[in-house]
C-alpha positions in Angstrom: 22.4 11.0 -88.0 21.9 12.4 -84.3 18.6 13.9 -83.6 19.1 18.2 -82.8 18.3 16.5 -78.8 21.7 14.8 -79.1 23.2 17.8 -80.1 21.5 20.3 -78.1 20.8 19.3 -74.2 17.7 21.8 -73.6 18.2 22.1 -69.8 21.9 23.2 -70.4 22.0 25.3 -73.3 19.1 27.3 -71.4 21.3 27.6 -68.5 24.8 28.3 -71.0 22.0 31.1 -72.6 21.0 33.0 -69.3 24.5 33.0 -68.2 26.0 34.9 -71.4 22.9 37.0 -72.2 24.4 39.9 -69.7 27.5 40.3 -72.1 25.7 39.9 -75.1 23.7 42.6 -74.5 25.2 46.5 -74.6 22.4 47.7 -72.3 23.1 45.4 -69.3 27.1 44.6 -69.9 27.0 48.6 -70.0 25.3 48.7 -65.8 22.4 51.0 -67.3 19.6 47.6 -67.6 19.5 45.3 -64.3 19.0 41.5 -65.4 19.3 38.4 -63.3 17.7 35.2 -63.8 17.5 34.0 -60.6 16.6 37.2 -58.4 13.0 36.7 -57.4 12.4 40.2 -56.3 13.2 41.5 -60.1 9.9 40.0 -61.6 7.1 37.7 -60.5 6.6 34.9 -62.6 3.4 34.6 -64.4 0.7 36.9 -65.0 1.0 39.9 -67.8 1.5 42.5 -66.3 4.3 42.3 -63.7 5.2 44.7 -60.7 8.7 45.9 -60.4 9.8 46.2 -57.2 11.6 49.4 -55.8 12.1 51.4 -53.1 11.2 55.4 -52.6 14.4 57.3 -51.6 14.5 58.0 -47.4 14.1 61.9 -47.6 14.0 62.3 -43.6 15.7 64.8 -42.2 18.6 64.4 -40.3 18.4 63.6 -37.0 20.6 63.9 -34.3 21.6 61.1 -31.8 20.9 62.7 -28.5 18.7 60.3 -26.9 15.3 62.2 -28.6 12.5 59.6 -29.5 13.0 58.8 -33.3 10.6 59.9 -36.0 8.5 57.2 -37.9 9.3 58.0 -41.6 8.6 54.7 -43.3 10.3 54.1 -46.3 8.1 54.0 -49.6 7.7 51.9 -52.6 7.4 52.9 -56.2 4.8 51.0 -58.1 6.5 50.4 -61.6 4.2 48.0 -64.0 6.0 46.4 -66.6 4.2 44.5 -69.2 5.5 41.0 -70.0 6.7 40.2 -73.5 6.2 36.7 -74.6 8.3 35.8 -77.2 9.3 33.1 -79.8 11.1 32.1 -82.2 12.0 29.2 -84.7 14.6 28.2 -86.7 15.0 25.4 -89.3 17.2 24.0 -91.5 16.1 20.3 -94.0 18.6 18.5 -95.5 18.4 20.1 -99.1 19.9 22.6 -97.6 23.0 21.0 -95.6 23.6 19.3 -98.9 23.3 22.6 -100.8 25.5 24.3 -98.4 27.9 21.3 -98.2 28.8 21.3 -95.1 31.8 18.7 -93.7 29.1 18.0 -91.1 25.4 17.9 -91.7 25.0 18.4 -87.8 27.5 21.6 -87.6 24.0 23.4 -88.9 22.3 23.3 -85.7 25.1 24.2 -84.1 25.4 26.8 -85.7 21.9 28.2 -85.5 21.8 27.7 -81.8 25.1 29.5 -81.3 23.1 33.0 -82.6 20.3 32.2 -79.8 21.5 34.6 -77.5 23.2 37.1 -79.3 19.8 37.2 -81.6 17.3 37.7 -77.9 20.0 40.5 -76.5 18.9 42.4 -79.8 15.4 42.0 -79.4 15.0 42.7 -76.0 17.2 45.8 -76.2 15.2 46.5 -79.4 11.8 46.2 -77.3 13.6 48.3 -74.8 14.1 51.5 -76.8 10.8 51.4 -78.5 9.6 51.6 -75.0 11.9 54.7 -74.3 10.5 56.1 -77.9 6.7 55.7 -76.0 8.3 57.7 -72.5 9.7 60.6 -74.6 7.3 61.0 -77.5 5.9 64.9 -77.4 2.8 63.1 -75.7 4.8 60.8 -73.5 4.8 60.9 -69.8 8.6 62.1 -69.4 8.8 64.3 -72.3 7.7 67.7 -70.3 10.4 66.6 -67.1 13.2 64.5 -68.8 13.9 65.7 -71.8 16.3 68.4 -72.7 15.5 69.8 -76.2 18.8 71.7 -77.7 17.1 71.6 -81.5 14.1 72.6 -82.6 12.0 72.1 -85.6 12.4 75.2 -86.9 15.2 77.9 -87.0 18.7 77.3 -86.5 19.6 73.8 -86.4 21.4 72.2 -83.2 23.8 70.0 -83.3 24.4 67.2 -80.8 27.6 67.8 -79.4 29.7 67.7 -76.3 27.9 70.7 -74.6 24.5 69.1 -75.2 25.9 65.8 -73.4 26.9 67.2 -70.3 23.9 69.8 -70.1 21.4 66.7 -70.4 23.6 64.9 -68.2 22.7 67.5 -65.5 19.4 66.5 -65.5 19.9 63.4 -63.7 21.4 65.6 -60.8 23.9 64.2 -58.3 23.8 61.3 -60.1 25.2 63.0 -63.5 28.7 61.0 -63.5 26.9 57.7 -62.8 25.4 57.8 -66.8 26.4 54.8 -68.3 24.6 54.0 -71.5 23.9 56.7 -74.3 21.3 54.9 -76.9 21.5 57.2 -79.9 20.5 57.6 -83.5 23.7 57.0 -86.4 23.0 60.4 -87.4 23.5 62.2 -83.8 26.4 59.6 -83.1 28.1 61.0 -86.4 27.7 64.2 -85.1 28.9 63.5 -82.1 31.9 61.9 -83.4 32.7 64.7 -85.5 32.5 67.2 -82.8 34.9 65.4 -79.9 36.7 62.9 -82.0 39.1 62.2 -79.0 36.9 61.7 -76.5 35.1 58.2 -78.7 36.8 55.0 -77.4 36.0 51.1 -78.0 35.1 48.4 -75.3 34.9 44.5 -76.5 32.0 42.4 -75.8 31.8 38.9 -77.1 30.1 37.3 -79.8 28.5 33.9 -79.9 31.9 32.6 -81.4 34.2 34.0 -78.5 35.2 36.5 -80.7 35.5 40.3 -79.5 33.4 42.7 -80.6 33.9 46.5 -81.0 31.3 48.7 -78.9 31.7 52.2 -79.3 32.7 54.2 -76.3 32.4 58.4 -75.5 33.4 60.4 -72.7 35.7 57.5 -70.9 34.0 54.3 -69.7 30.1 55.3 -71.2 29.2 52.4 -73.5 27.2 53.7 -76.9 24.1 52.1 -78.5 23.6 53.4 -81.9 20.3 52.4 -82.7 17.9 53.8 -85.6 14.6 51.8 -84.1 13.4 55.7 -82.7 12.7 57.6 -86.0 13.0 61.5 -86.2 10.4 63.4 -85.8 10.1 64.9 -89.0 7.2 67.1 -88.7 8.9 70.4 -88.7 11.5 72.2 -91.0 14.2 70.2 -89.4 14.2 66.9 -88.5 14.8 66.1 -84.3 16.4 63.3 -83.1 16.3 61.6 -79.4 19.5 60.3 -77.8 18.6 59.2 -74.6 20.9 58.9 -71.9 20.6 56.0 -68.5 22.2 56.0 -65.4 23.3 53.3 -63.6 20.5 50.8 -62.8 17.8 52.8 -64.1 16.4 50.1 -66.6 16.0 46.4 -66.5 15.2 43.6 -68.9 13.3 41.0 -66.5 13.2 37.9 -67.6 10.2 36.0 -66.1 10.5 32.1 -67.3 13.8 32.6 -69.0 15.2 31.3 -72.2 13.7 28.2 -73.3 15.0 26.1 -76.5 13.4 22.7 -77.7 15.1 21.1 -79.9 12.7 19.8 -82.8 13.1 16.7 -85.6 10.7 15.9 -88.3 11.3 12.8 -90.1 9.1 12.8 -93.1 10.5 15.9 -94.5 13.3 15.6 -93.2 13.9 18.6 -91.1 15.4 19.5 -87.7 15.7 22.7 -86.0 15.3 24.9 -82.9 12.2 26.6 -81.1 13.2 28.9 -78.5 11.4 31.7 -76.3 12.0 34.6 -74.0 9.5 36.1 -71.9 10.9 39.2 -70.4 10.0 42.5 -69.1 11.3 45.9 -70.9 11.1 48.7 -68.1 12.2 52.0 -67.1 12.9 52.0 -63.4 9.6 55.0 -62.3 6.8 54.3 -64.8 4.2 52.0 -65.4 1.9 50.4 -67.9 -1.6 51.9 -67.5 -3.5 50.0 -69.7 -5.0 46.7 -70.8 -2.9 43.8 -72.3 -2.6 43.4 -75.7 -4.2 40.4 -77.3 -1.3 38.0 -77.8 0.8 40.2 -76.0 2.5 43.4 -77.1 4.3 44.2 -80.2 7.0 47.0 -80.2 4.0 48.7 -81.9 2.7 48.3 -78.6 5.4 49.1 -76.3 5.8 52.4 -78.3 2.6 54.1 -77.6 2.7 57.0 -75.4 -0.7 56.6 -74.2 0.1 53.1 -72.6 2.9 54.9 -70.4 2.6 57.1 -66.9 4.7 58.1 -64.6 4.5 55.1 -61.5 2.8 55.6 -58.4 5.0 56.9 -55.5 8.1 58.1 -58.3 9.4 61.1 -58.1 11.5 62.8 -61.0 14.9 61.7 -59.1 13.4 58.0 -59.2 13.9 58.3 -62.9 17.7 57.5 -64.6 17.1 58.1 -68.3 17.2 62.0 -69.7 16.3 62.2 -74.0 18.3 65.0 -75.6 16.8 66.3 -78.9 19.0 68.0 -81.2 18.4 68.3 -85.4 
């Protein structure tokens, strides 16, 4: 019997899993997250907590071309601190249990596990992604009182999220409202959503780890829909309010600093083969910056969801920020 190493070639399944990740996942295959493995200026590789580089907007005035001595209006930088998520996992199979799931071939396990490598990370950096947002736009979050646009409220009348509520959040990101690409919302608002425009909710096709298509939901023409539950309701009022949050092109980005990583693994005593890999990436919204220690081990979503741990980043302005939450009931 092969050993998983004859299966699995570590160097080029790592490559084959940084080069489908960006499909796999809705938040970059949708424009909203940047990722790129090989762009040095995304992410600096080591250290915890990792600078983000971007540039201010040029807000000079215009100047006219009539032989005048220029003005000196340097260009800015926006100091966005992401914290680096180190993450593993593994995944094992002996052979009581190829016999017990009697397969033609004993090998075809492995396979199998490491074909849902990539499709399993895009979840769980997207997931690390929106527990993020859920620390932004918490009541005490650093975006809350300039990026949100609250339609419901915990008492009175309940407030619907519906068509209208789209586009008035969508305001909010200015001259840049018809570049939203991503809307990350709760099953419940999605329903509502649904029920209220019906004609305006399409389907894109991304592909699974078996070259399969699968259905993404659409809205509003090309605007790719997360549905996501990870960012519970606040619940503290009469009625319940829910976050959908909406991202612009670019305005997020999963930075991977080292990579996927997969080592193949055999025991022989047991017997038992099976697959460690790891991801260390960066969750970030594009204008805002970790203010606080690292967490011992590194963060948990727990982590990456407290409010406190969040600011706005140095030299960011409320246009250097692509993501608006709209609360309805």
């Amino acid at each position: 019997m092969p050993y998983p190493t004859d299966i699995i070639n570590p160097a080029g399944f790592s490559a084959y899993m940084e080069a489908t990740f960006r499909s796999k996942a809705v938040f970059t295959a949708s424009g909203a997250a940047r990722v790129d493995f090989d762009d040095p200026a995304l992410a600096s590789a080591g250290g915890q907590l990792v600078t983000l580089r971007q540039f201010a907007e040029d807000t000079a005035a215009d100047e006219k071309n009539d032989g005048s001595t220029s003005s000196a209006a340097s260009i800015g930088s926006i100091k966005n601190v992401g914290i680096l998520c180190a993450r593993k996992r593994w995944r094992q199979v002996d052979d009581a249990a190829k016999a017990a799931l009697d397969s033609g071939s004993q090998d075809a396990i492995i396979q199998t596990i490491g074909s849902q490598v990539v499709p399993y990370w895009a979840r769980k950096s997207q997931t690390a992604l929106v527990n993020v947002l859920g620390a932004l736009f918490a009541s005490t979050g650093c975006l809350y009182a300039t990026h949100a646009h609250a339609v419901g409220t915990a008492t009175g009348t309940k407030k619907y999220l519906n068509y209208n509520a789209l586009v008035d959040g969508m305001a909010l990101l200015g001259d840049d409202m018809e570049s939203l690409a991503l809307i990350i919302t709760p099953s419940k608002t999605w329903a509502d959503l649904k029920k209220d425009n019906a004609s305006k909710v399409g389907v894109a096709y991304l592909t699974n780890e078996l070259g399969m298509p699968v259905a993404v939901p659409t809205f509003d023409g090309n605007k790719l829909v997360f549905v996501s539950d990870q960012f519970p309701a606040d619940t503290g009022g009469t009625n319940a309010l829910y976050h959908t949050f909406l991202a612009r092109l670019g305005s997020m980005v999963i930075a991977p600093t080292r990579g996927m990583k997969v080592y193949p693994y055999f025991k022989g005593d047991v017997p038992m083969e099976g697959i460690m890999t790891t991801f260390d990436f960066v969750p970030h919204v594009y204008g805002t910056m970790w203010n606080t220690s690292y967490p011992s081990g590194g963060p948990a979503n727990t982590d990456l969801a407290t409010a406190a741990s969040w600011s706005v980043a140095t030299g960011a302005t409320a246009k250097d920020i692509g993501v608006i939450d709209v609360i309805t009931n």
